[in-house]
C-alpha positions in Angstrom: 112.8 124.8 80.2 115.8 121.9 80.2 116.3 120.1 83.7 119.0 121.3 86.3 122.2 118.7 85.9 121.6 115.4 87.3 123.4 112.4 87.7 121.6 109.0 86.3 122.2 105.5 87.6 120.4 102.2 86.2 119.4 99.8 89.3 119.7 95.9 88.8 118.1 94.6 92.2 115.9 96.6 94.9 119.1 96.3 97.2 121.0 98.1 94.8 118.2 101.2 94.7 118.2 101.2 98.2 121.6 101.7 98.7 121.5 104.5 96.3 118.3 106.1 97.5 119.9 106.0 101.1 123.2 108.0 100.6 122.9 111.6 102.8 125.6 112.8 100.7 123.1 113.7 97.5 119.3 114.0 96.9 118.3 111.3 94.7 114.8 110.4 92.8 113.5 107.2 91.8 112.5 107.4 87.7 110.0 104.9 86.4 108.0 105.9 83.8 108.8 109.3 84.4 105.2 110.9 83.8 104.8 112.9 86.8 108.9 113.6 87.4 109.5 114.8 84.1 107.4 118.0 84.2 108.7 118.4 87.6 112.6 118.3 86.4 111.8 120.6 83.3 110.1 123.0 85.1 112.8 122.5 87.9 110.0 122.3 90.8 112.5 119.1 91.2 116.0 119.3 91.2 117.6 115.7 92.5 121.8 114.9 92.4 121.3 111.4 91.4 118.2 110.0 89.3 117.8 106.3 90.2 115.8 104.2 87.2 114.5 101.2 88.8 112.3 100.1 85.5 115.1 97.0 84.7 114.6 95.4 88.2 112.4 92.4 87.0 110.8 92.2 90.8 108.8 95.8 90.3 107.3 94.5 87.4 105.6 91.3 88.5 102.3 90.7 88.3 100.8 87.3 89.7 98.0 86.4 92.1 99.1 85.2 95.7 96.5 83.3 97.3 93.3 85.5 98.0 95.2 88.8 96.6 96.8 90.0 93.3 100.4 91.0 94.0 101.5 94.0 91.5 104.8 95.2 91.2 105.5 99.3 91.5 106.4 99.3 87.6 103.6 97.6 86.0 102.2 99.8 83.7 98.6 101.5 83.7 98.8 100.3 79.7 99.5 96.1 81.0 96.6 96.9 83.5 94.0 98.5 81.0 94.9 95.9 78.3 94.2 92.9 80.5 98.2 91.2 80.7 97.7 91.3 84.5 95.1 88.7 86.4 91.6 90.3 87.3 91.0 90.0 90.6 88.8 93.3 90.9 85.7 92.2 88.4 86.9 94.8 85.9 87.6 97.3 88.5 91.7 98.1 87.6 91.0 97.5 84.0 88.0 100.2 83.9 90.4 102.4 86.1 93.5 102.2 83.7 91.5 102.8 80.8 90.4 106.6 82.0 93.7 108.1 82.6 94.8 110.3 80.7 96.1 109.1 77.1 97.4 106.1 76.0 101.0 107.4 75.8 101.0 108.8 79.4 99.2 105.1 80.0 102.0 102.9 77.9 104.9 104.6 80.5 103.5 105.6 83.4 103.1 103.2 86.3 100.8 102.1 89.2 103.9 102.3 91.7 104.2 106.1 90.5 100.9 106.9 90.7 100.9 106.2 94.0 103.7 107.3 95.8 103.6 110.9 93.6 100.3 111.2 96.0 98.7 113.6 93.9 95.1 114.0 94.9 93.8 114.3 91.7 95.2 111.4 90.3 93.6 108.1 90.1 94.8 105.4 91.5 94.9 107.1 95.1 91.6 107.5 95.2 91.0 104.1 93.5 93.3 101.6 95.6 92.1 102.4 98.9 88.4 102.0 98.0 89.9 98.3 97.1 91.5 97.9 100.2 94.8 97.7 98.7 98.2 98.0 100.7 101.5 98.7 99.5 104.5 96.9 99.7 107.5 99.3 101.2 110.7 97.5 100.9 114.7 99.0 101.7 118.1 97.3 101.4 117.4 94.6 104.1 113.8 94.8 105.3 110.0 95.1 103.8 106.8 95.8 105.6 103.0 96.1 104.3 101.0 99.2 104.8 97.3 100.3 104.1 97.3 102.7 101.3 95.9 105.2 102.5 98.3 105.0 105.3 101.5 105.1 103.2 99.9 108.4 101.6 101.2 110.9 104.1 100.2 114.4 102.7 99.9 115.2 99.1 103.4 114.3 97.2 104.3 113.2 100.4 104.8 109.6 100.6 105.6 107.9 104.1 108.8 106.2 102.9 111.8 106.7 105.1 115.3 107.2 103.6 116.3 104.2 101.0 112.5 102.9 100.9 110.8 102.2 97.7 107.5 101.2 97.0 107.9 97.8 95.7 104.1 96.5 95.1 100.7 96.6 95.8 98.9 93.7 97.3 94.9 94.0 96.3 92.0 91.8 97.6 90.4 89.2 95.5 87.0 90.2 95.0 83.9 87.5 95.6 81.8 86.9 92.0 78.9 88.8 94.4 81.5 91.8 94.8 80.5 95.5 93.2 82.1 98.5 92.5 81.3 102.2 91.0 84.2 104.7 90.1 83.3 108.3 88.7 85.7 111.0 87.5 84.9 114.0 86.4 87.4 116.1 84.1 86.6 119.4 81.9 88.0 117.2 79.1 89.8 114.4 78.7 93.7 114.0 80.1 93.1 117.4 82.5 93.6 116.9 86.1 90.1 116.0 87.9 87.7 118.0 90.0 86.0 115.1 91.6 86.7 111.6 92.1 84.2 109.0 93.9 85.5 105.1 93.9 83.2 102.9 95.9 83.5 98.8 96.4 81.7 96.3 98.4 82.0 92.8 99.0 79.7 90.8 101.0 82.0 87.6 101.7 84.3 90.0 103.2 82.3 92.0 105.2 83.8 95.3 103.1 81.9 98.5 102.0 84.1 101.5 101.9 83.6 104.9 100.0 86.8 107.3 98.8 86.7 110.7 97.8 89.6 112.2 96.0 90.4 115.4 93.9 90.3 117.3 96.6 92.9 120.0 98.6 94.6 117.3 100.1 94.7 113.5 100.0 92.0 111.0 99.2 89.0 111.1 102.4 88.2 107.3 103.0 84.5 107.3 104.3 85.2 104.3 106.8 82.2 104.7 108.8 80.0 101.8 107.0 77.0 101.8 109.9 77.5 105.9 109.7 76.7 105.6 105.9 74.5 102.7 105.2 73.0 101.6 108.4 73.6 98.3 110.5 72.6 95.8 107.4 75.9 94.1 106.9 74.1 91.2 105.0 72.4 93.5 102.3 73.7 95.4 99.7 74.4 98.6 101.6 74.1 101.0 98.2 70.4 100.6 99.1 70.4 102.2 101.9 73.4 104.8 101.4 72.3 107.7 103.2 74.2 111.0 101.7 73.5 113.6 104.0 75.8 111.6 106.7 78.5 111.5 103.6 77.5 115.4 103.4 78.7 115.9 106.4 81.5 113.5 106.8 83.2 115.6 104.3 82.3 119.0 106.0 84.3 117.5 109.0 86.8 116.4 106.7 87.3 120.2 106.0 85.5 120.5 102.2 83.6 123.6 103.7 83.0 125.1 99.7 79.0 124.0 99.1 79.6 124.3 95.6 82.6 121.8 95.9 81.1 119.5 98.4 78.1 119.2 95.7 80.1 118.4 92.8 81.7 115.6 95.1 78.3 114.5 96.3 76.9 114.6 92.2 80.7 112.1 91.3 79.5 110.0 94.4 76.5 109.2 93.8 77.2 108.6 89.9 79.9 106.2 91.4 76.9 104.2 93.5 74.4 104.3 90.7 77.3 102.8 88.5 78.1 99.8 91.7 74.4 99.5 91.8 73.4 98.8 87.9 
């Protein structure tokens, strides 16, 4: 199928995209790398006035580390991330990340931005960047704010962006040398959509252990409750004493009710630990 008619307009600045973006008169889309709108626009699941391409605004596309976080922009790609242009600040964990998804053309254009704020479940970096503690960068024609991840993710493909927001960046915590994390996907075969997702991290200078569940019926579960999940030892490694029947039924409450689902989540989970914990 060919795309409904559509308007196309290159952005030079954030401002300009904004002002764009905010208009009531059309429905515009932001395109980036255009990996997850494209499908959409040929199969006309997405029909948009106005198309705004905000790849030539040099701020998306920054990449630099900012005190005790790495500061990405929205349109650095999953390619720069897996091939090492960007600074490691995760031990290998956005590297290791980039490298699974999909192919290597999908990962030369598509972007870490567009990931994100598509807020499919089953992708990646959803699952990935809350596990890191990540927040996103939301920024309109005259004001920015920072949001948790997992709080800018409203429903799936539902980002919380209000009219002439973009996501601008991600802002990811500097992991300690003593820092470890485990990330498990598992895929029928390579480049399909996943079934499971499990992306764990902890770092003891920070006093962080967090667990994420994604590929699921809606978006990513973050299993928050650390003394829930590995006891009150916040100055041990807490993978030693993970205990997965409270996981089991964190994500009963969370509404996976399937047994045969909440297993394969449980098997991706625990493959995730056993990864953080070799």
């Amino acid at each position: 199928m060919k795309p409904a008619p559509f308007e196309y307009a290159r952005a030079g600045s954030i401002k300009e995209a904004s002002e764009l973006l905010a208009r009531d008169d059309i429905t515009a889309r932001i395109l980036a790398g255009g990996q997850s709108l494209g499908p959409m626009l040929n199969l006309r699941l997405a029909q948009p006035d106005l198309l705004v391409d905000i790849t030539g605004i040099p701020d998306l596309v920054a990449a630099e580390r900012d005190g005790d976080s790495l500061y990405l922009g929205a349109c650095v790609s999953h390619a720069n991330v897996e091939d090492g242009r960007i600074p490691d600040v995760t031990n290998g964990a956005l590297a290791e990340v980039a490298r699974g998804i999909a192919y290597r053309a999908v990962r030369n254009r598509g972007t870490i931005g567009g990931s994100l704020a598509h807020c499919d479940p089953a992708a990646d970096w959803p699952c990935v960047l809350p596990a890191l503690g990540a927040r996103a960068v939301v920024q309109g024609a005259n004001d920015k704010r920072e949001v948790a991840v997992e709080e800018l993710m409203q429903a799936p493909f539902e980002p919380g962006l209000e009219p002439g927001e973009i996501l601008a960046g991600l802002r990811i915590p500097a992991m300690s040398p003593d820092a470890r994390w485990g990330y498990y996907k598992y895929c029928r075969k390579t480049g399909e959509f996943a079934e499971a997702i499990a992306a764990v991290a902890w770092d003891p200078a920070r006093g962080f252990a967090r667990i994420v569940i994604g590929a699921l019926d809606t978006l990513p579960i973050v299993l928050g409750d650390n003394e829930r999940l590995f006891g009150d030892t916040p100055e041990r490694k807490p993978f030693d004493t993970y205990r997965p029947e409270e996981a089991d039924r964190m994500l009963t409450d969370a509404g996976v009710r399937d047994p045969l689902k909440r297993q394969v989540h449980m098997v991706a989970l625990r493959r995730a630990l056993e990864f953080a914990s070799a």
